[in-house]
PDB file with one MODEL, atoms N, CA, C and O in Angstrom:
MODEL        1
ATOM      1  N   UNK A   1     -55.964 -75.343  72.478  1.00  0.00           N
ATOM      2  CA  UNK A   1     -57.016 -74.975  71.545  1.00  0.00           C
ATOM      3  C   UNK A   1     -56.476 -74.895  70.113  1.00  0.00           C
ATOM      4  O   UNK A   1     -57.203 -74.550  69.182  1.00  0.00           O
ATOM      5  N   UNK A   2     -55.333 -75.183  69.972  1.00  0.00           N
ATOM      6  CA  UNK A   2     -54.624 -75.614  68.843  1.00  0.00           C
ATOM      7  C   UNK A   2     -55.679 -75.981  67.449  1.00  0.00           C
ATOM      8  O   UNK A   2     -56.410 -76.952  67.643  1.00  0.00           O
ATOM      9  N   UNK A   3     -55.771 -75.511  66.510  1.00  0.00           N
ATOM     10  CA  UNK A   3     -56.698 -76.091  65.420  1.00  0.00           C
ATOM     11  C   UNK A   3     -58.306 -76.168  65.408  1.00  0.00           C
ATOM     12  O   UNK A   3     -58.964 -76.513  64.427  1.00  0.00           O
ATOM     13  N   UNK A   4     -58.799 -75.813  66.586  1.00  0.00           N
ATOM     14  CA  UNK A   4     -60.336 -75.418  66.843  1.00  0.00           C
ATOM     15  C   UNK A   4     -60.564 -73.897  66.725  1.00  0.00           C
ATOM     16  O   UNK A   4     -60.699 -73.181  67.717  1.00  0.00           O
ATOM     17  N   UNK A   5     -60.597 -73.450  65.471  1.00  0.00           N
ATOM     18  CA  UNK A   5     -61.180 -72.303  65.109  1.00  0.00           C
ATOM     19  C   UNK A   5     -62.804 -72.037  65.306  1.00  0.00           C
ATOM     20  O   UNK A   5     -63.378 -73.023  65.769  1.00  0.00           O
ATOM     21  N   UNK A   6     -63.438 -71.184  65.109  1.00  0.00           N
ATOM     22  CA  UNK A   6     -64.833 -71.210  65.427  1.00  0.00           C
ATOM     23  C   UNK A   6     -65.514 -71.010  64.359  1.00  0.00           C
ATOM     24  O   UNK A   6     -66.513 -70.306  64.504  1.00  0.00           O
ATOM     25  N   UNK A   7     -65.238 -71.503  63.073  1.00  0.00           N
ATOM     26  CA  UNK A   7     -65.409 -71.651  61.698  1.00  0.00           C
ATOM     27  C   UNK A   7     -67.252 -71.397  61.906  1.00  0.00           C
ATOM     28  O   UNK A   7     -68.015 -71.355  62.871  1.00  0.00           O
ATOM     29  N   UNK A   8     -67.368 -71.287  60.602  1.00  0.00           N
ATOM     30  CA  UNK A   8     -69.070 -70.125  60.126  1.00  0.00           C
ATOM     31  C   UNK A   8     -69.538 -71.799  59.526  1.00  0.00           C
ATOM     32  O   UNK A   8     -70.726 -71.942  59.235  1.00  0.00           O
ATOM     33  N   UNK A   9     -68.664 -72.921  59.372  1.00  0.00           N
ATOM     34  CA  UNK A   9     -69.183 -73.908  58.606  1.00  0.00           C
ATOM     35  C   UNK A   9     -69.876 -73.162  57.561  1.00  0.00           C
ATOM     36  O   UNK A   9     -70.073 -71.951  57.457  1.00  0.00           O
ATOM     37  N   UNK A  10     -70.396 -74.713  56.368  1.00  0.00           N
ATOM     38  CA  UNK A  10     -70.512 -74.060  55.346  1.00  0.00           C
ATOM     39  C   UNK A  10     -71.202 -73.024  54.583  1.00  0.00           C
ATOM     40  O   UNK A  10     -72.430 -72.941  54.580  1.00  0.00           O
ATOM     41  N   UNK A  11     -70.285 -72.074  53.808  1.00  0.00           N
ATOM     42  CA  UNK A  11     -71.393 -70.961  53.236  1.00  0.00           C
ATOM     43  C   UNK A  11     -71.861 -71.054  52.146  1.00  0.00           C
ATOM     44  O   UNK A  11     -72.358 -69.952  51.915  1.00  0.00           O
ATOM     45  N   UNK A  12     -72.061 -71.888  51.069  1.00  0.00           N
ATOM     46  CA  UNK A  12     -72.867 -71.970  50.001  1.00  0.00           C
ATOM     47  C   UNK A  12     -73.748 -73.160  49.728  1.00  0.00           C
ATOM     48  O   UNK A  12     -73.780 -74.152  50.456  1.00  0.00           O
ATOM     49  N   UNK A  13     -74.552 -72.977  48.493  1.00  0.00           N
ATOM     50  CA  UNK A  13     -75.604 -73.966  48.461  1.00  0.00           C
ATOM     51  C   UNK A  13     -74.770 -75.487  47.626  1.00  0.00           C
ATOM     52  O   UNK A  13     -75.315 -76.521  47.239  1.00  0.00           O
ATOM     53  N   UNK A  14     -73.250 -75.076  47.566  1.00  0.00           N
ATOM     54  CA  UNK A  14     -72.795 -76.220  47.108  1.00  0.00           C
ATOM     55  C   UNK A  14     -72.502 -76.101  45.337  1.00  0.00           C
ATOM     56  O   UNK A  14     -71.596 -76.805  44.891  1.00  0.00           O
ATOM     57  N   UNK A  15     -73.142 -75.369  44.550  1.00  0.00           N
ATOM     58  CA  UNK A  15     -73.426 -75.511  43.430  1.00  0.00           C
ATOM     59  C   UNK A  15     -74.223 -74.724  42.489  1.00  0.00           C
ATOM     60  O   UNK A  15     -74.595 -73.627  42.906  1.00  0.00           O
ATOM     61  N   UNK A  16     -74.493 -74.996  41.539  1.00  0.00           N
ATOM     62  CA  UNK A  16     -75.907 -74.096  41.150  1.00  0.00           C
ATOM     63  C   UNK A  16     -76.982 -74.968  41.028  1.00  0.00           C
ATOM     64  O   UNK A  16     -76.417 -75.952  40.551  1.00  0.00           O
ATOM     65  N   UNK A  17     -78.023 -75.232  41.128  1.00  0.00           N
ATOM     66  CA  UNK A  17     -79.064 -75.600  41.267  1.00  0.00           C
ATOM     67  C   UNK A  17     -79.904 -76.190  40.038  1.00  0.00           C
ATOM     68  O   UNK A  17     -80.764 -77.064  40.146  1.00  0.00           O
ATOM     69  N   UNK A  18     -79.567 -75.659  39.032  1.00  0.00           N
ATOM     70  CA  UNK A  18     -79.986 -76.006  37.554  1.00  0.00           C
ATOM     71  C   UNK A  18     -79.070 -75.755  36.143  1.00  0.00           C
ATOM     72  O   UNK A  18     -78.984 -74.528  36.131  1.00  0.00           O
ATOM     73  N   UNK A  19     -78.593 -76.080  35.363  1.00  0.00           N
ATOM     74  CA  UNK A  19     -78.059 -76.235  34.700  1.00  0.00           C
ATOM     75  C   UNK A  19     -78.959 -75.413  33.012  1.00  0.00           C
ATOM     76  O   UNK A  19     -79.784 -76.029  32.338  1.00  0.00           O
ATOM     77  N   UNK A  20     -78.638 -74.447  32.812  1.00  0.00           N
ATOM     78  CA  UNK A  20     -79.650 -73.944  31.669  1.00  0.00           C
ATOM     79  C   UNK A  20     -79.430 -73.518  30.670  1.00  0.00           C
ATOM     80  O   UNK A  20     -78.850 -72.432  30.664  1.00  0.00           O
ATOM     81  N   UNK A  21     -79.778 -74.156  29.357  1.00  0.00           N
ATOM     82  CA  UNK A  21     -79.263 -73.696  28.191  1.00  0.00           C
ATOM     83  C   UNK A  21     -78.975 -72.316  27.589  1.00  0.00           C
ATOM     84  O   UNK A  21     -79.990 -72.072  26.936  1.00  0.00           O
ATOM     85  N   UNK A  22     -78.088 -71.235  27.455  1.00  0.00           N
ATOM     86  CA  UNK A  22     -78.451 -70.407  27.171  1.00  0.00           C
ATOM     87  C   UNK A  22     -78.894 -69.850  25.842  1.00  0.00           C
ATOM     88  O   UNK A  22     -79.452 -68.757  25.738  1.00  0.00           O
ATOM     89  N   UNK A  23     -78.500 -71.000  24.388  1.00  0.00           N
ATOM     90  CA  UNK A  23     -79.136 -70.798  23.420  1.00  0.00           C
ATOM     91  C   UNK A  23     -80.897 -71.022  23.417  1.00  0.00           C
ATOM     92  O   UNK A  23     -81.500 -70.281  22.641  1.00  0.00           O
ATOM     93  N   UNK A  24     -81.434 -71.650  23.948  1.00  0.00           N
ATOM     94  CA  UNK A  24     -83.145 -72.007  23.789  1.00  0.00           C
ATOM     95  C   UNK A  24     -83.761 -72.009  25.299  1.00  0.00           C
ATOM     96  O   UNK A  24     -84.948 -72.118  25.605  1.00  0.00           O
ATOM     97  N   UNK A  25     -82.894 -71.893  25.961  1.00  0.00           N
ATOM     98  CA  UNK A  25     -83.772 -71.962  27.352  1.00  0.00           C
ATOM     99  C   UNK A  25     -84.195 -73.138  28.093  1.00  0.00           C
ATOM    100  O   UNK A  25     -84.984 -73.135  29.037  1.00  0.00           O
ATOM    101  N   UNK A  26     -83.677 -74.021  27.649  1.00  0.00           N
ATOM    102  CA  UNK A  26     -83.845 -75.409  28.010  1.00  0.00           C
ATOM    103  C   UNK A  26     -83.087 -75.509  29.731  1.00  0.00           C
ATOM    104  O   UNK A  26     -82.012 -74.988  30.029  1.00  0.00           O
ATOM    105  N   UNK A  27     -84.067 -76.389  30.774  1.00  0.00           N
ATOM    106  CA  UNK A  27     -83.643 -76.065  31.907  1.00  0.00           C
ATOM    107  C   UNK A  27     -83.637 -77.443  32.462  1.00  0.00           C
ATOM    108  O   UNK A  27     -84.519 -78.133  31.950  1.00  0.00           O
ATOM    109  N   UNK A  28     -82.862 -78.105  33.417  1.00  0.00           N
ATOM    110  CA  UNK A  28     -82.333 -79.576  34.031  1.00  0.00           C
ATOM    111  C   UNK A  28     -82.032 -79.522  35.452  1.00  0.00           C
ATOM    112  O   UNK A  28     -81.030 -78.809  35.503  1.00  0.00           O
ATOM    113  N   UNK A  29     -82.265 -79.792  36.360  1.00  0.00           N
ATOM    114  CA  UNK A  29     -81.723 -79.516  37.652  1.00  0.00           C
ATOM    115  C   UNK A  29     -80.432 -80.428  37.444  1.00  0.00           C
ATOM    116  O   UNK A  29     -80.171 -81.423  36.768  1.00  0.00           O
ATOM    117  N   UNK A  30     -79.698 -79.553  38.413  1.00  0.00           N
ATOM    118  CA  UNK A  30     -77.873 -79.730  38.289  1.00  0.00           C
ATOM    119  C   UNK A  30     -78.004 -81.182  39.045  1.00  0.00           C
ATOM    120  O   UNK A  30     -78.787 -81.387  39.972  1.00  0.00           O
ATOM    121  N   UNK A  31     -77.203 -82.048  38.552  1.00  0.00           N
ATOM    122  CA  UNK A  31     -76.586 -83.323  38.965  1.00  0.00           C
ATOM    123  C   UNK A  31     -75.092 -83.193  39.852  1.00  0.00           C
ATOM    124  O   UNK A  31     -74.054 -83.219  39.191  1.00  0.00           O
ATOM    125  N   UNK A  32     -75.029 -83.081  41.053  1.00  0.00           N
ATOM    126  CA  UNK A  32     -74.060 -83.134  41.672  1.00  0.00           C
ATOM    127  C   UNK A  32     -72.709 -84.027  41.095  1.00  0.00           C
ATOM    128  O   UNK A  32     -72.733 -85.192  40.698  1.00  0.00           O
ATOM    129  N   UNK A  33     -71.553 -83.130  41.174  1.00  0.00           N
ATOM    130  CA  UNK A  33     -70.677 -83.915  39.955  1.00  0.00           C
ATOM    131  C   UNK A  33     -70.081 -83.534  38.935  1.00  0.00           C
ATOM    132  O   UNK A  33     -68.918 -83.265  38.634  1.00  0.00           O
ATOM    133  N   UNK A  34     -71.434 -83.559  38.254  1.00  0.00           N
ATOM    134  CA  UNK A  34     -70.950 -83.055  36.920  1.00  0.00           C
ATOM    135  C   UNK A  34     -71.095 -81.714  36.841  1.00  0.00           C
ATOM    136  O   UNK A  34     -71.864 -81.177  37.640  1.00  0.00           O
ATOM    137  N   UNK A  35     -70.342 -80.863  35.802  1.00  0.00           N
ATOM    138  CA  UNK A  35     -70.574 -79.513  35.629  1.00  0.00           C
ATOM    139  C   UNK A  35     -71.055 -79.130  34.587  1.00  0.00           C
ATOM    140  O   UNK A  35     -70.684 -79.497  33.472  1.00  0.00           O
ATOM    141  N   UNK A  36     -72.013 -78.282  34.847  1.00  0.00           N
ATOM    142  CA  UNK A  36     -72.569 -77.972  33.753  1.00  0.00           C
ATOM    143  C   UNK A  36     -72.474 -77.793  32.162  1.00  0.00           C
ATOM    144  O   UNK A  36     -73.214 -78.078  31.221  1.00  0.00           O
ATOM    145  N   UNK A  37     -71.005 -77.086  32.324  1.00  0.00           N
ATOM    146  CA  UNK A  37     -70.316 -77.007  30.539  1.00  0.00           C
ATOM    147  C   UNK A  37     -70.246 -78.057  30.372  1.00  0.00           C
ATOM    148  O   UNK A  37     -69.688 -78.234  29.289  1.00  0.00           O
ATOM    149  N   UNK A  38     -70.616 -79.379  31.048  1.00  0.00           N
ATOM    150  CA  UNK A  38     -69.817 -80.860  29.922  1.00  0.00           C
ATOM    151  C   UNK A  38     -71.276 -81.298  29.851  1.00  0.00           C
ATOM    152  O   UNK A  38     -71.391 -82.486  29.553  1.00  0.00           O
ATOM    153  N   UNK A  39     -72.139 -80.802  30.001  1.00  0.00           N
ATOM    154  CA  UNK A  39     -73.509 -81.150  29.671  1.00  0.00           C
ATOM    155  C   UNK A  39     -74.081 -80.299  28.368  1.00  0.00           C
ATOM    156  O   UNK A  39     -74.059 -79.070  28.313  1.00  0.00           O
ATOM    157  N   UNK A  40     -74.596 -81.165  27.333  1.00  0.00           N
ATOM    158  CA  UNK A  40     -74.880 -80.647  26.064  1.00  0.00           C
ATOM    159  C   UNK A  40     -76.798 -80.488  25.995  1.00  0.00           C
ATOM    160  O   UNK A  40     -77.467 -81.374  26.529  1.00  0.00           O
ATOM    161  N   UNK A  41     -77.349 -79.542  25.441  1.00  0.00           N
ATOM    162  CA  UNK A  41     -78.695 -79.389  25.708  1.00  0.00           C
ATOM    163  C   UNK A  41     -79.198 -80.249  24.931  1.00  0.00           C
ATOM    164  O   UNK A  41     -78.673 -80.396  23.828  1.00  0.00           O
ATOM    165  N   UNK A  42     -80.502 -81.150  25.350  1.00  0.00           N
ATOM    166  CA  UNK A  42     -81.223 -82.301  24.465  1.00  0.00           C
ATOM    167  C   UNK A  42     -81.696 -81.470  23.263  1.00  0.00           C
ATOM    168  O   UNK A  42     -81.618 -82.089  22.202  1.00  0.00           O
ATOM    169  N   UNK A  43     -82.140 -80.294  23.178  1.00  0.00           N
ATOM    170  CA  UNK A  43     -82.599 -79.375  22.036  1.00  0.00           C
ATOM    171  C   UNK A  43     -82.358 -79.202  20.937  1.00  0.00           C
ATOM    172  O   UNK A  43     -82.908 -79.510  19.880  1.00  0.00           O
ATOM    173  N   UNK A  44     -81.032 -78.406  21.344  1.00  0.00           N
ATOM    174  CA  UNK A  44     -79.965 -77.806  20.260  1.00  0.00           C
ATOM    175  C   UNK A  44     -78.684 -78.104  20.251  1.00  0.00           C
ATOM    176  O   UNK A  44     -78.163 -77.884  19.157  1.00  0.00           O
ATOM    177  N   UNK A  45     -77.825 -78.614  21.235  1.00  0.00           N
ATOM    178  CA  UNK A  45     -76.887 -79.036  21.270  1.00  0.00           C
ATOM    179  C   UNK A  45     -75.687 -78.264  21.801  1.00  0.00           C
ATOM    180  O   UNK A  45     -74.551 -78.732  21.875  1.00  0.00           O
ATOM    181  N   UNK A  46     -76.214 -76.478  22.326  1.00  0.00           N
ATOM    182  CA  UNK A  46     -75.145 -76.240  22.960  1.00  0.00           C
ATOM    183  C   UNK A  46     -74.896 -76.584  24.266  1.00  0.00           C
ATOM    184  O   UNK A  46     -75.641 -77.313  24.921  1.00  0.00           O
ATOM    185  N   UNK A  47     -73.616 -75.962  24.778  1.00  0.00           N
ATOM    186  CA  UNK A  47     -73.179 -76.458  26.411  1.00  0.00           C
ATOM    187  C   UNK A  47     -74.168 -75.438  27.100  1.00  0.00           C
ATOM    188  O   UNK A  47     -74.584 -74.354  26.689  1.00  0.00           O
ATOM    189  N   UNK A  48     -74.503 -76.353  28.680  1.00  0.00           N
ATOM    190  CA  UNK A  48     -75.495 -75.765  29.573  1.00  0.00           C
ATOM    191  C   UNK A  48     -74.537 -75.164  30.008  1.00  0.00           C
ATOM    192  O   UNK A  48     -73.398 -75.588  29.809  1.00  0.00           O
ATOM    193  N   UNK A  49     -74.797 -73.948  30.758  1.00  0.00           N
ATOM    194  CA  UNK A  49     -74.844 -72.946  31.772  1.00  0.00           C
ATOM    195  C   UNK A  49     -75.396 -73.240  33.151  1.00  0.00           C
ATOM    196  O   UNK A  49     -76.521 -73.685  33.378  1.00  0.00           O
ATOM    197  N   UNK A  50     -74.435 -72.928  34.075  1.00  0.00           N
ATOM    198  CA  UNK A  50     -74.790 -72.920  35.794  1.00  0.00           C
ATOM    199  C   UNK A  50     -75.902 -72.000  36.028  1.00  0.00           C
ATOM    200  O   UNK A  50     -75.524 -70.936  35.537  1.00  0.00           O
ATOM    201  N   UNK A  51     -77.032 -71.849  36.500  1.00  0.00           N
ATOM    202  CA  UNK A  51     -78.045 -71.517  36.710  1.00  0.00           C
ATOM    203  C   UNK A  51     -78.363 -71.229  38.430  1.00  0.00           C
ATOM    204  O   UNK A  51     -79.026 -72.027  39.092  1.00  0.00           O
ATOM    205  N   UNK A  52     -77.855 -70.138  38.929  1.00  0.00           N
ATOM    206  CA  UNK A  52     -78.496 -70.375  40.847  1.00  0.00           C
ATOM    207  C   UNK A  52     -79.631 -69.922  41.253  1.00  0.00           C
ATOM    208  O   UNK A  52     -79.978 -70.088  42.423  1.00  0.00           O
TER     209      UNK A  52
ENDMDL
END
């Protein structure tokens, strides 16, 4: 039984779910991949925020 643990498999949703500006409120659903800080808001131009 060497290496067959009885693992919970996975516990999170993977990510956050939306990506959201925190200067204006501007909101994007998250693109698997990329992370949010390297995403700039179409608005105003600051970096998005992880959003769950």
């Amino acid at each position: 039984m060497s290496g067959r643990g009885y693992g919970r498999g996975r516990r999170g949703t993977g990510g956050p779910a939306y990506c959201v500006c925190p200067n204006c409120g501007y909101r994007v659903q998250h693109t698997r991949g990329v992370p949010c800080l390297s995403m700039r808001c179409p608005n105003c131009g600051t970096a998005m925020m992880p959003s769950f």
